[in-house]
C-alpha positions in Angstrom: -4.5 -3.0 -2.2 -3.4 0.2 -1.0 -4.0 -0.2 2.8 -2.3 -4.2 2.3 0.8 -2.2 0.7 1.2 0.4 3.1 0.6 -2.6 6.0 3.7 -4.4 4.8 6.0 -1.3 4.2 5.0 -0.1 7.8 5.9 -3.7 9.1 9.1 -4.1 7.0 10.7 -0.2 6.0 13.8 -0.6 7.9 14.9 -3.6 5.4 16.1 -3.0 2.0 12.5 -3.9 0.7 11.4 -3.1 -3.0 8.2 -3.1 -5.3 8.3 -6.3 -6.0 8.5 -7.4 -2.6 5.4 -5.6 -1.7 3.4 -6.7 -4.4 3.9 -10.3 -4.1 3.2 -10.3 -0.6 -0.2 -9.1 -1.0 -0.7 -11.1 -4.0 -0.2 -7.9 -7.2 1.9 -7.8 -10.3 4.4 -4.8 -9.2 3.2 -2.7 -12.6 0.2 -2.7 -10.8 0.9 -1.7 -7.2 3.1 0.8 -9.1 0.3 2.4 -10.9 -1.9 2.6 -7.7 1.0 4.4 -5.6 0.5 7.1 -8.7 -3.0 7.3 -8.8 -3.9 6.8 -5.3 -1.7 7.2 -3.0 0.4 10.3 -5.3 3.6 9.4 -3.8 7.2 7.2 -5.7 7.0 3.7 -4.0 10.7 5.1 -2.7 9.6 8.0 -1.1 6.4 6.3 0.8 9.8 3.8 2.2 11.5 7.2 3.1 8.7 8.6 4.8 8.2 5.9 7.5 12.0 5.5 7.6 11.8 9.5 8.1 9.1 9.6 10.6 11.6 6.7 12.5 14.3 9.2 12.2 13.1 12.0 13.7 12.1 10.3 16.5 15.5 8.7 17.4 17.0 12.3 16.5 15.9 13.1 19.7 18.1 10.7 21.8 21.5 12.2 21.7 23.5 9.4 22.3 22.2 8.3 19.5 25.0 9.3 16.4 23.1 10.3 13.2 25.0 7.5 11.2 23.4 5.3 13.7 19.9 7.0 13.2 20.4 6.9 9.6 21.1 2.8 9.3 18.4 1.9 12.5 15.7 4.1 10.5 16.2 1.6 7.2 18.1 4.2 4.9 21.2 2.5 3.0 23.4 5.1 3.1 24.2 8.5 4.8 24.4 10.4 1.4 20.8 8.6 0.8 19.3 10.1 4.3 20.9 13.4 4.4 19.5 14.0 1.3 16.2 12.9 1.8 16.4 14.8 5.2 17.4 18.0 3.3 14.5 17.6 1.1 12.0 17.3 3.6 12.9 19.3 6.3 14.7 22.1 4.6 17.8 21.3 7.0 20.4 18.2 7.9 19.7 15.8 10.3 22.3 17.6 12.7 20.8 20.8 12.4 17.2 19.6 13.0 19.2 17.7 16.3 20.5 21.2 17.3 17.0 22.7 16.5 15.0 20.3 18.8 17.5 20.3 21.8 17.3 24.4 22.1 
């Protein structure tokens, strides 16, 4: 169940995909899959999303014609409130400082 979920995320995190989604494409009630993201995986359904969108997003950080807004939107996130937040959270810095960071 776990690996299937993480599968379709992988496959699908740059649409606005949620629980449900998930869990009835591999065939789960999304209580279920919900439960096992708590007790196996130890990650929010959401922030497992915002990790693979994040990983995305840090790659394309490094192409600087690139604009973050366009970074933000390619990498799946819905808004730029929604990744500049997440950003902040995970990387202690916004996604324009992290740029300036990895150019120097």
């Amino acid at each position: 169940t776990c690996l299937s979920a993480l599968k379709y995320i992988s496959e699908n995190y740059k649409r606005d995909i949620t629980l449900k989604d998930v869990a009835s494409d591999i065939g789960v009630s999304h209580v279920y899959l919900s439960r096992v993201f708590a007790k196996k995986i130890k990650f929010k359904f959401v922030d497992c999303i915002n990790s693979f969108r994040m990983q995305e997003a840090i790659s394309l950080l490094s192409i600087p014609e690139k604009s973050v807004s366009e970074i933000c939107y390619e990498s799946g996130f819905g808004s730029m409130r929604q990744f500049n937040r997440f950003f902040l959270k995970t990387m202690s810095c916004t996604p324009s400082e992290y740029r300036k960071r990895i150019k120097n």
